[in-house]
RODREN-516098 format. One record per residue (C-alpha): x, y, z; chain; residue number from 1. Coordinates in steps of 0.05 Angstrom, whole numbers, plus 5000, padded with zeros to 4 digits. Each point is the difference from the previous one (the first is absolute). Layout:
<nodes>
> xx_yy_zz_cadena_num
> X_Y_Z_A_NUM
...
</nodes>
This chain:
<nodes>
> xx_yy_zz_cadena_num
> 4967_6066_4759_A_1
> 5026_4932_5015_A_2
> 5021_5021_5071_A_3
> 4937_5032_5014_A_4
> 4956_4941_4981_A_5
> 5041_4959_5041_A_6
> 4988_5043_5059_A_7
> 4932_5019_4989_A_8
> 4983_4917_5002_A_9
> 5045_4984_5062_A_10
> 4960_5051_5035_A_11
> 4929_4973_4983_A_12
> 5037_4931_5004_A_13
> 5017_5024_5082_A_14
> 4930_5029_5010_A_15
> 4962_4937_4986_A_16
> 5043_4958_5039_A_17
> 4989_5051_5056_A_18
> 4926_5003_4998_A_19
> 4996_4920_4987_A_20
> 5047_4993_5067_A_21
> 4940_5044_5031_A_22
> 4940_4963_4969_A_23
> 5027_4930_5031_A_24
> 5021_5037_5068_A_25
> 4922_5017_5010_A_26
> 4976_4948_4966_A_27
> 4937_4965_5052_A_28
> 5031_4929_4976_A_29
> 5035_4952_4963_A_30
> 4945_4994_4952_A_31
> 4996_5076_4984_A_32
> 5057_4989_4949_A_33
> 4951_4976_4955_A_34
> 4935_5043_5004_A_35
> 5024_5061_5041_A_36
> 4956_4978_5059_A_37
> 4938_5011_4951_A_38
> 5008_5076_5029_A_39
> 5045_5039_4953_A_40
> 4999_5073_5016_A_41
> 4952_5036_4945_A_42
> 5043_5064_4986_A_43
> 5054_4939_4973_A_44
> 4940_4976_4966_A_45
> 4972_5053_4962_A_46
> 5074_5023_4966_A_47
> 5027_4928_4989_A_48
> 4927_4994_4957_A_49
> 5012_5054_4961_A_50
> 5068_4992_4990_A_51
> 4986_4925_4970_A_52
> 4946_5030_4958_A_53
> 5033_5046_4975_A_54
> 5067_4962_4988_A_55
> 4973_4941_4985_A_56
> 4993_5009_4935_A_57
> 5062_5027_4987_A_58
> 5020_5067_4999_A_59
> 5055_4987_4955_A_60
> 4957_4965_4943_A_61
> 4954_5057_5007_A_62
> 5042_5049_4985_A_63
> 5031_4963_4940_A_64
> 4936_4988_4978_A_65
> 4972_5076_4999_A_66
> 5079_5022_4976_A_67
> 4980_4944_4936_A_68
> 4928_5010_4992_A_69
> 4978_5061_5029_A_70
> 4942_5030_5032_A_71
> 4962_4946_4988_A_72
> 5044_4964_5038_A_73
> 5004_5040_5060_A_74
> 4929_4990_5001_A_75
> 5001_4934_5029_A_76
> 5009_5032_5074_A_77
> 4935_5023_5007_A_78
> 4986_4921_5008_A_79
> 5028_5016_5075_A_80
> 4924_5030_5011_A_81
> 4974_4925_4976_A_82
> 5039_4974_5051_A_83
> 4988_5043_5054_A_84
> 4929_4989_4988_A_85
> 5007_4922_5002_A_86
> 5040_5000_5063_A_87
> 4947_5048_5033_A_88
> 4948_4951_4987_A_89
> 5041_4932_5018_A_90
> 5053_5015_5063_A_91
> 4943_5022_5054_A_92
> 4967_4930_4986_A_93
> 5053_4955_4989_A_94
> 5028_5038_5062_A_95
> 4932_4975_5037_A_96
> 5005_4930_4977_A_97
> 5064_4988_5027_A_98
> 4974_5017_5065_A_99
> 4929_4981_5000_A_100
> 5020_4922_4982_A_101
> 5075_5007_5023_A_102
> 5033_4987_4938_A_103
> 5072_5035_4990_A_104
> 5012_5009_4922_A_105
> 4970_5004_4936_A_106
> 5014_4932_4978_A_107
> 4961_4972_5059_A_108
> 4941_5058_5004_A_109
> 4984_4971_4923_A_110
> 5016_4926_5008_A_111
> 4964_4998_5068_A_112
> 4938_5044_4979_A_113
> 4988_4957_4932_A_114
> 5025_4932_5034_A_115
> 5049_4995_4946_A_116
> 5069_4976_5006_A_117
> 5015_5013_4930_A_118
> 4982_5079_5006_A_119
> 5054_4995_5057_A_120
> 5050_4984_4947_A_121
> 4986_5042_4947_A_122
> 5002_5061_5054_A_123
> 5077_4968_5017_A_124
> 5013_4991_4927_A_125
> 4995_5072_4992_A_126
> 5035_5013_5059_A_127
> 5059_4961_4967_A_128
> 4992_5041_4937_A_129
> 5016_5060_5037_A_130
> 5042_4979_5044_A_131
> 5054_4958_4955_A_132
> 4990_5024_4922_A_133
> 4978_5073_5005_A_134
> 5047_5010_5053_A_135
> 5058_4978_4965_A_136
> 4987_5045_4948_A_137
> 4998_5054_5045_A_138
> 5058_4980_5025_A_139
> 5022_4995_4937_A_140
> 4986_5075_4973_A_141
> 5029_5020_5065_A_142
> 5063_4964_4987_A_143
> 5003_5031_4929_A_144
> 4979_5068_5020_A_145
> 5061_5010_5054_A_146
> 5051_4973_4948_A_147
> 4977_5041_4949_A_148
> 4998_5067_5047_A_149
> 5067_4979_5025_A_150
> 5032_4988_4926_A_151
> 5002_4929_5018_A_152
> 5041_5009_5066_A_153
> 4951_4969_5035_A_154
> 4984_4930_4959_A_155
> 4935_4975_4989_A_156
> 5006_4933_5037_A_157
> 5044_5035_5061_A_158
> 4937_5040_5016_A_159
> 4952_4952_4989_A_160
> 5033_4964_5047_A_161
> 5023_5050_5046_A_162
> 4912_5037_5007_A_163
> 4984_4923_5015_A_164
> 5043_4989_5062_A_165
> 4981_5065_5020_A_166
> 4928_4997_4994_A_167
> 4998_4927_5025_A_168
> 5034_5026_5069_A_169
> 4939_5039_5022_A_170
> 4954_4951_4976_A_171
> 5038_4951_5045_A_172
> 5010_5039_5060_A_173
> 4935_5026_5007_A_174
> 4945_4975_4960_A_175
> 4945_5021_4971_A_176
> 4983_5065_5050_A_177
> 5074_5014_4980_A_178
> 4998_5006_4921_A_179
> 4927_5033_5004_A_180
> 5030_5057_5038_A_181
> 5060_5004_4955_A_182
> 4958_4996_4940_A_183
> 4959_5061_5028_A_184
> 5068_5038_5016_A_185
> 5029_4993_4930_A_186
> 4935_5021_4972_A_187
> 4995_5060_5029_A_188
> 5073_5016_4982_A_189
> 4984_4966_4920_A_190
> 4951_5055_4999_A_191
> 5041_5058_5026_A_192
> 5062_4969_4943_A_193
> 4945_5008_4943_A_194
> 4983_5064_5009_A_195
> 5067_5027_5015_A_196
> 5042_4962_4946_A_197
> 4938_5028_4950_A_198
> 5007_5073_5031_A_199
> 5080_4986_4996_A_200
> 4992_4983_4918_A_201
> 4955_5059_4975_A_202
> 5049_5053_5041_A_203
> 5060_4970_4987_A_204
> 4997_4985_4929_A_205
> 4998_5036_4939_A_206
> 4967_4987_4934_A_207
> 4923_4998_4988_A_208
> 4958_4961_5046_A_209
> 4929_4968_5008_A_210
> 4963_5077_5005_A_211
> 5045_5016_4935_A_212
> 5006_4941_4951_A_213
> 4954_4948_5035_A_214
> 5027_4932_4999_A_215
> 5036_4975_4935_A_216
> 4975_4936_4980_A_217
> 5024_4937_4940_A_218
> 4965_5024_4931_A_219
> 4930_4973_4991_A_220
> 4992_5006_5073_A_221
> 4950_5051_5020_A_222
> 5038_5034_5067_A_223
> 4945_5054_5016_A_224
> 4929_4960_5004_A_225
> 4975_4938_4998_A_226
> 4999_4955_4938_A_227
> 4930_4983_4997_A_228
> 4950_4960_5032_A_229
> 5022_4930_4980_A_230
> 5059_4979_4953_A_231
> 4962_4924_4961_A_232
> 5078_4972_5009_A_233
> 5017_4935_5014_A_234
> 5044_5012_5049_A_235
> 5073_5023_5016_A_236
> 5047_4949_4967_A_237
> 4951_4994_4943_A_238
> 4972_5075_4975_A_239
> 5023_5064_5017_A_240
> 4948_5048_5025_A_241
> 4998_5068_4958_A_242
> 5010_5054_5053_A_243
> 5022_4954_5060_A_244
> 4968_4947_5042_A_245
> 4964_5051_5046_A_246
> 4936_5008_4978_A_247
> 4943_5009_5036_A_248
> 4993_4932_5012_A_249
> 5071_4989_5010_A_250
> 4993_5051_5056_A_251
> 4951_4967_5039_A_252
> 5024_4932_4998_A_253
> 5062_5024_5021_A_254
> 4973_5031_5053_A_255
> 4953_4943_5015_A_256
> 5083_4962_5015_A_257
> 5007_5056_5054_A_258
> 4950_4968_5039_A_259
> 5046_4938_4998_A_260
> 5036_5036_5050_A_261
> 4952_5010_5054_A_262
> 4967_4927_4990_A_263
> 5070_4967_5010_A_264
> 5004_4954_5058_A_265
> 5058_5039_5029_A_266
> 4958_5070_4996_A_267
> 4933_4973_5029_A_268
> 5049_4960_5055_A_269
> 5018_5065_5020_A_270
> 4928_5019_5001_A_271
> 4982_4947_5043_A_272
> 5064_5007_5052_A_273
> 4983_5079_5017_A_274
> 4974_5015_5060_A_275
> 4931_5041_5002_A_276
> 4993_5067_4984_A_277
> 5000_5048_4942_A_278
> 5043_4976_4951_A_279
> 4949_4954_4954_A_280
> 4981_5076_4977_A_281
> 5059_5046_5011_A_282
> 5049_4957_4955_A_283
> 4953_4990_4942_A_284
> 4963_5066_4991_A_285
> 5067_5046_5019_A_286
> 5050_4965_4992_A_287
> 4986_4952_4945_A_288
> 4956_5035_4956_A_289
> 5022_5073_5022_A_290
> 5077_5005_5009_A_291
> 5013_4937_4965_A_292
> 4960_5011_4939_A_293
> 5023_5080_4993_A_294
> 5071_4994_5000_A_295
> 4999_4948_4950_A_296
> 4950_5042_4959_A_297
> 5041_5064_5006_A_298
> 5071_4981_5008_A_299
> 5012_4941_4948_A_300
> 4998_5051_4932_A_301
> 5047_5044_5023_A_302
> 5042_4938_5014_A_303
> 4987_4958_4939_A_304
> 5008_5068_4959_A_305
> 5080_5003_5015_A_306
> 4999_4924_4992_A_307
> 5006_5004_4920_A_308
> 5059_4944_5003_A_309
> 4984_4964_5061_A_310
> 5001_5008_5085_A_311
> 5078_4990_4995_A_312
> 5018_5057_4962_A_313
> 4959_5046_5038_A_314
> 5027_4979_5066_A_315
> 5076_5004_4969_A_316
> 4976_5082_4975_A_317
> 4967_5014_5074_A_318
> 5060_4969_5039_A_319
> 5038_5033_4958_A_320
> 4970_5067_5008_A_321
> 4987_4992_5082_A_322
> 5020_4929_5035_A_323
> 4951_5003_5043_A_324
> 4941_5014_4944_A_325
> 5028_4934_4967_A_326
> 4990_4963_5064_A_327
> 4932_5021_5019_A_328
> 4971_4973_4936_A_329
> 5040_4938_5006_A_330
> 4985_4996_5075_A_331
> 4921_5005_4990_A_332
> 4997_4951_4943_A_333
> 5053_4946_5030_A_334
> 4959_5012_5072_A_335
> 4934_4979_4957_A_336
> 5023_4938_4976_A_337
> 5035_4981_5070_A_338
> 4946_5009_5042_A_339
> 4947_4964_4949_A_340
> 5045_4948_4999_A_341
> 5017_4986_5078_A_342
> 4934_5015_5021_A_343
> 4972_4935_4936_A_344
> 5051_4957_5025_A_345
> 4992_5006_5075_A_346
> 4919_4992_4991_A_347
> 5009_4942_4956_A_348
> 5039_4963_5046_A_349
> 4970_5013_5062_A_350
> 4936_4979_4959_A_351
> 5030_4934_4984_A_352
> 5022_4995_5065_A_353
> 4933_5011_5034_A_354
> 4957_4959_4946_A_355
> 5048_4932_4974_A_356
> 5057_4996_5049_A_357
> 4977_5007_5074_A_358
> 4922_4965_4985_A_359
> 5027_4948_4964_A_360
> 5072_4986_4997_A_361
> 5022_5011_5071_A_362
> 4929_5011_5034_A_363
> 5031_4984_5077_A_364
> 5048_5056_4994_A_365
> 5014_5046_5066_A_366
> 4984_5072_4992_A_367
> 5079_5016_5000_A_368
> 5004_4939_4946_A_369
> 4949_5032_4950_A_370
> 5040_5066_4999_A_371
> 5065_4960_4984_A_372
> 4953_4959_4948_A_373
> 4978_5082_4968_A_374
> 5068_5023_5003_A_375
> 5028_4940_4961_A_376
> 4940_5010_4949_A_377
> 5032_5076_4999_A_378
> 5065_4970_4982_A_379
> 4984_4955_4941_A_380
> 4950_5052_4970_A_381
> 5051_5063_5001_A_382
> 5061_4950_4977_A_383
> 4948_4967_4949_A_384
> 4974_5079_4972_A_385
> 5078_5016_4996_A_386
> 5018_4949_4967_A_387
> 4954_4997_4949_A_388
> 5012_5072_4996_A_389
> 5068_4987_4982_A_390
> 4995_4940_4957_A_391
> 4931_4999_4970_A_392
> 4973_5071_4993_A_393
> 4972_4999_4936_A_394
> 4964_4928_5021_A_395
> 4986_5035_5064_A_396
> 4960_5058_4966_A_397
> 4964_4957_4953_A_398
> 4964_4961_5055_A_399
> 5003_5067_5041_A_400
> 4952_5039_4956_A_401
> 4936_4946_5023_A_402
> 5011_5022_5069_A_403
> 4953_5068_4990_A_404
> 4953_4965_4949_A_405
> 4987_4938_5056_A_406
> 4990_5044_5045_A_407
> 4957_5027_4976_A_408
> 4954_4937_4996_A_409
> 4991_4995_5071_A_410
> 4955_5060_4994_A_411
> 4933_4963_4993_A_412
> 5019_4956_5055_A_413
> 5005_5050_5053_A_414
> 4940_5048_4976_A_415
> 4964_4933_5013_A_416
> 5033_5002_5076_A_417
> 4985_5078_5003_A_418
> 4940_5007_4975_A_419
> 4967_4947_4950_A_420
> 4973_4938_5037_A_421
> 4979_4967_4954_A_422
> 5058_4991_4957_A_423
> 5023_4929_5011_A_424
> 5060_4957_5003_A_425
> 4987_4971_4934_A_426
> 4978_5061_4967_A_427
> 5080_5020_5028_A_428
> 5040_4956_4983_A_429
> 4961_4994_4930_A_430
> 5014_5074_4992_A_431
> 5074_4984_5024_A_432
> 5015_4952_4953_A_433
> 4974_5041_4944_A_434
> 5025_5059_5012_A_435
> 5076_4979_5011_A_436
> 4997_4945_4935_A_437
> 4981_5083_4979_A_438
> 5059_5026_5024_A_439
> 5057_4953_4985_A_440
> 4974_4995_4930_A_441
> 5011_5082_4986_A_442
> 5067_5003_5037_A_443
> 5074_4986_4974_A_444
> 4999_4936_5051_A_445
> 4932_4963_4956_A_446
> 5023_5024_4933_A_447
> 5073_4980_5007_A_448
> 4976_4925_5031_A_449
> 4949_4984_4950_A_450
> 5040_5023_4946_A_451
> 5064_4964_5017_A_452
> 4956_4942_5009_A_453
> 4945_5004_4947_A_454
> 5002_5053_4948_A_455
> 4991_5073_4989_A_456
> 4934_5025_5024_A_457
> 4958_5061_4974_A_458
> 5011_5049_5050_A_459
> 5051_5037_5039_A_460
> 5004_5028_5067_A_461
> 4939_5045_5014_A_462
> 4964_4993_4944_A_463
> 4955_5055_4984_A_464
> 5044_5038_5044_A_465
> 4968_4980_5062_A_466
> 5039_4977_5062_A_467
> 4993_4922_5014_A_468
> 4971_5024_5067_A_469
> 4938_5017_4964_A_470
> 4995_4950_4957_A_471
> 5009_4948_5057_A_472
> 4955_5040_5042_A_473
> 4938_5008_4945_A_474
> 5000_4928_4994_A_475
> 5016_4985_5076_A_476
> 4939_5041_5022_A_477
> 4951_4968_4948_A_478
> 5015_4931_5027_A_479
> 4993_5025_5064_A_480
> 4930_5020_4982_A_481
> 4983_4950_4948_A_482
> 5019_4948_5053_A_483
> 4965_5029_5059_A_484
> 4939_5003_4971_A_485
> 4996_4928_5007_A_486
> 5041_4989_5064_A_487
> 4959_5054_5044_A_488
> 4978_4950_5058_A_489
> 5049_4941_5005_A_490
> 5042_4980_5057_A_491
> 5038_5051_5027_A_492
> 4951_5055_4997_A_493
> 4977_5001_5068_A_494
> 5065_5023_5027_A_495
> 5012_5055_4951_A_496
> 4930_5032_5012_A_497
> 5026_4988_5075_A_498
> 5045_5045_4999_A_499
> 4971_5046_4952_A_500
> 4942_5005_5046_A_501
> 5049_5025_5059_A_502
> 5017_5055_4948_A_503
> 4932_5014_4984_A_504
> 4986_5013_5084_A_505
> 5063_5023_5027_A_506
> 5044_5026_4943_A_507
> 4953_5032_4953_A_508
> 5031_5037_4939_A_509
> 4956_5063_4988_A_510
> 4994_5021_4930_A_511
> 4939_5039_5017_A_512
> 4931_4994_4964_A_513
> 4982_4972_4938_A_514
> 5016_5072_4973_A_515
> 5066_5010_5024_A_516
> 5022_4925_4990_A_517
> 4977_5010_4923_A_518
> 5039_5064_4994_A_519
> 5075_4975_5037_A_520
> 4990_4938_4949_A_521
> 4981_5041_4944_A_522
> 5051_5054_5010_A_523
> 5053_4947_5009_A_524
> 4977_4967_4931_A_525
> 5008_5072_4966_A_526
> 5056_5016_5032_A_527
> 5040_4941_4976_A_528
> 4966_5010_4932_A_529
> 5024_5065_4992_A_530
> 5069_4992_5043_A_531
> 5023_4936_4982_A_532
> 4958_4969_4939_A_533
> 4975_5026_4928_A_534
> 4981_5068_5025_A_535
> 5065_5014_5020_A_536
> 5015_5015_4920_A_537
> 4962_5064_5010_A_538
> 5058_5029_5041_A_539
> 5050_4997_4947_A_540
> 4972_5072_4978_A_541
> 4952_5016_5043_A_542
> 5040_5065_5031_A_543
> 5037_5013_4932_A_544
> 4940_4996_4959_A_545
> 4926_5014_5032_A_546
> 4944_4965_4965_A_547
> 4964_5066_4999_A_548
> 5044_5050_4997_A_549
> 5015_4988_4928_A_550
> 5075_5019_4996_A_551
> 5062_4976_5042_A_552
> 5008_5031_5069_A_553
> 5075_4993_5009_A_554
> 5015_4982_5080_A_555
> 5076_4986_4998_A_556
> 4987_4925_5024_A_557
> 4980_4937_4971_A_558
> 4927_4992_5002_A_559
> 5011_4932_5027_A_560
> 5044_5012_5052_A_561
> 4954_5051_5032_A_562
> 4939_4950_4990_A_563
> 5044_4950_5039_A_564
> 5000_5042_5060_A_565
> 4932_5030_4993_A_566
> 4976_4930_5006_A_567
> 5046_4973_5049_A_568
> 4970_5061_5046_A_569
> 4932_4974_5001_A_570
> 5019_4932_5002_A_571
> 5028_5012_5065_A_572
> 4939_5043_5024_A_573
> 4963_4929_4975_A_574
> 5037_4957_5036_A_575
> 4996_5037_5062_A_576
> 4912_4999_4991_A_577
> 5009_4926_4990_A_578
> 5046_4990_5068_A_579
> 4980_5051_5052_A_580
> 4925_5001_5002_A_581
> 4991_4934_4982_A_582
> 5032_4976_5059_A_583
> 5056_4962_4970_A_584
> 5062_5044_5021_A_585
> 4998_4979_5077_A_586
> 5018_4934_5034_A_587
> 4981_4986_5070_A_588
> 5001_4942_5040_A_589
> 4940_5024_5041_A_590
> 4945_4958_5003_A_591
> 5036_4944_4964_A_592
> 4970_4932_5010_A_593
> 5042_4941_4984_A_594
> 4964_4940_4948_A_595
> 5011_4931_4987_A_596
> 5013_4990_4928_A_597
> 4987_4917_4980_A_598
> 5062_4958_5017_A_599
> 5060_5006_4952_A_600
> 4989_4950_4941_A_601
> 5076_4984_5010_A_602
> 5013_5006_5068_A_603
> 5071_5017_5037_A_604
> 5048_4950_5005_A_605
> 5037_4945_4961_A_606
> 4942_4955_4991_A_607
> 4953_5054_4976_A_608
> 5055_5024_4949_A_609
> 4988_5004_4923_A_610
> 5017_4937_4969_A_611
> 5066_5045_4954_A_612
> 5018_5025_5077_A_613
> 4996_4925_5022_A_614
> 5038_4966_4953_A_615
> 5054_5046_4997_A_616
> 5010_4993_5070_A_617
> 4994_4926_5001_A_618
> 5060_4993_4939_A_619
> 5051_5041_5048_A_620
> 4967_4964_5068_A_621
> 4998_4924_4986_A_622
> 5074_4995_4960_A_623
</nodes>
């Protein structure tokens, strides 16, 4: 196994060097390290998306997850729909932004739209999240998955180490065009693993399986439905929910943290870099919230069924049995965290790069100068992710689980720059506030600070079993509204309902009449009802156990399970209503008129640089 890791990695080590050497060979300029040209092909597009949302959230965790708490667990994917449906209705207009006022990322597109240098760094702060933090600790399972598949040939730190240098090499060489075509490449392949090294495991082992026994979960666990609609615990760390921690509510917020993914700054950069075409549809509704979403659905149980003490073991039995079954499941899940993790740390820096470094620190830079200024920011961010990988990974994934949950916060923000006009910079950065004091405050990071420094306080992680997503987001969006009430018509406004009156002439989104707008909403609202939130409880014997049939109907499969995918189905059909007819799946540069958004409040250049920027300059300038 050992030698056939280590060959299996060279190779995809070789390839990306090889495509990066490409990338920067046809690259238009100097410049194009850091954006791709702004023109990134969309067939890279659309399977680097879905690979990041469906990696993202890591494919590892979710299969420990379903192998601990069971259907109920598993699902947590159908959240992939949420997403898809979120990107649907944010890339196409972000994507016209960008172009109609010339802005380049989604830290500026915010700050510039709102006139608000402090919504500039919030977007890089959760840039930074992903890219240092929850990297590492990607790095870090990766690391500890190889040493544990090779019986600890392969050490932990060596291949920490060793992924970084090789991921950092494309990312060097050729940019940001470079690692969103690898990222596609290995996705397509991550896919192809998961299947096979699941096809591999039900042929090649013996012993009862998922169809069989079902999945065997920890006593007072319930492994074949959902534990009900809300466990009244204080938390993990404090209670212990009867059943498990995925109730209906637990479900949805949980879900809610997939959208996380697609709001990251890195994921909407890449949204904002394509060129036009079809892929602000195709990934989302096929790729996204079909493939994506369905192989998670399906394949996990029988996966987490054989996984009674742990992914190790079951590797060590299926490498045993066939080599090459043992490598496709540790090929797909190692390939999941590696690309999530190059394709965070490239976007982060670049994003630094493009926001702090060339506006402010070295503004008079040549074009060949700011792509030796983004491929030093590549350097200290993969050495930086490594090394806390190595040295601080338990710190690392502490501050690493906000990254989702902040994330998710920007989501007001840019419905306001989509769609909302009247949603103001206040009424934002109210919301922000709120919802991340939210946030920190039902994560490990809040809890562990105010403890250590205070005192022991009530409540746990997730309390009530909801995901601090939601409860930063229920708050977040109040403010928002609470705050806009009162902030409908001050400064600023005139420029936001400029642009939204350029959507409203040239771009408009087409949900049809008042009829068929009432009825995507409404469907959407009872889809996620009965998908994702309390209805979902039904499913735990809806097949087994009709309501009217007044007996047990027997069907060989958990009721749950086959809920799961009977619901994923239409949430696919749903998402494709909401993109395709409404005009929100195609980008095109036709017609395009550029605007003049109102001067940056803190304009390009030294002088105009934030007064933290300025004086950390002037203590390494005037010594």
């Amino acid at each position: 196994m050992t030698t056939l890791l280590v060959v299996t990695f060279a190779v995809l080590a070789a390839y990306g060097v090889y495509i990066a050497a490409l990338a920067a060979r046809v690259a238009p300029g100097p410049a194009a390290l850091v954006d791709g040209g702004a023109d990134l092909p969309g067939w890279a597009a659309v399977f680097a998306a879905a690979g990041i949302a469906v990696a993202g959230p890591g494919l590892l965790a979710h299969l420990v997850l379903t192998a601990r708490f069971g259907m109920s667990a598993n699902h947590v994917a159908a959240g992939l729909v949420l997403a898809a449906i979120t990107a649907v209705l944010l890339q196409k207009r972000l994507w016209l932004a960008a172009r109609i006022a010339g802005l380049g990322s989604p830290g500026e597109a915010l700050g510039r739209y709102y006139g608000s240098v402090t919504l500039r760094l919030v977007v890089l702060t959760v840039s930074a999240l992903f890219a240092l933090p929850f990297s590492a600790t990607l790095l870090s399972q990766l690391g500890a998955l190889i040493a544990e598949a090779s019986a600890d040939a392969l050490p932990r730190a060596g291949v920490v180490w060793s992924v970084a240098f090789f991921l950092f090499l494309p990312a060097v060489i050729g940019g940001w065009r470079a690692i969103v075509l690898i990222v596609a490449a290995q996705s397509v392949l991550l896919a192809v693993l998961l299947v096979a090294g699941t096809g591999f495991s039900e042929l090649a082992l013996d012993g009862p399986g998922f169809l069989s026994a079902g999945i065997a979960v920890g006593e007072g666990l319930l492994g074949d439905g959902i534990p009900g609609v809300v466990q009244f615990s204080a938390g993990i760390g404090k209670d212990i929910a009867h059943g498990g921690i995925f109730t209906t509510v637990g479900i949805a917020s949980t879900a809610l943290s997939l959208v996380g993914i697609v709001l990251s700054p890195g994921f909407l950069y890449l949204a904002v870099t394509v060129r036009p075409g079809r892929s602000a549809g195709f990934a989302p509704v096929w790729l996204i919230a079909g493939l994506g979403a369905g192989i998670l659905l399906f394949l996990t149980p029988f996966l987490a069924a054989r996984m009674t003490e742990g992914i190790a073991p079951l590797i060590a039995v299926l490498s045993a049995v066939e080599p090459f079954a043992g490598l496709a499941l540790v090929a797909a899940l190692a390939i999941g965290l590696q690309v999530t993790a190059l394709f965070f740390m490239t976007s982060g820096a670049l994003l630094a790069t493009r926001e702090i470094v060339v506006p402010y620190v070295v503004p008079d830079l040549t074009p060949a100068g700011r792509r030796l200024a983004a491929r030093i920011a590549l350097a200290v961010t993969f050495a930086l992710a490594a090394a806390l990988a190595t040295f601080a990974p338990v710190s690392s994934a502490v501050v690493a689980s906000l990254a989702l949950p902040m994330s998710v916060q920007l989501l007001p923000a840019l419905l306001g720059l989509a769609f909302v006009r009247w949603i103001s910079r206040e009424a934002v950065l109210t919301g922000l506030i709120v919802g991340t004091l939210l946030v920190v405050f039902t994560e490990p990071f809040g809890l562990v600070l105010v403890e250590g420094l205070f005192g022991p306080l009530p409540w746990g992680r997730w309390p009530l079993t909801a995901h601090s997503a939601a409860w930063g987001l229920v708050f977040n969006a109040a403010a928002v509204l609470l705050v806009s009430i009162f902030t409908r018509q001050v400064r600023g406004r005139g420029q936001r309902d400029r642009l939204h009156d350029e959507f409203a002439a040239r771009w408009k989104t087409d949900f049809g009449g008042p009829a068929a707008r009432g009825a995507k909403w409404s469907l959407t609202l009872i889809w996620s009802f009965l998908a994702l939130g309390p209805g979902a409880i039904v499913g735990n014997r809806f097949f087994s156990e009709p309501v009217f049939a007044g007996e047990t109907a027997p069907i060989g499969l958990p009721s749950l399970w086959v809920w799961q995918l009977f619901f994923w189905l239409i949430g696919v059909a749903l998402v494709w209503w909401i993109a395709y007819p409404s005009r929100l799946a195609v980008t095109s540069t036709a017609g395009l008129r550029t605007l003049a958004f109102d001067p940056d409040p803190v304009p390009p250049g030294r002088a105009g640089a934030p007064g933290w920027i300025a004086a950390g300059l002037a203590r390494v300038t005037e010594r």
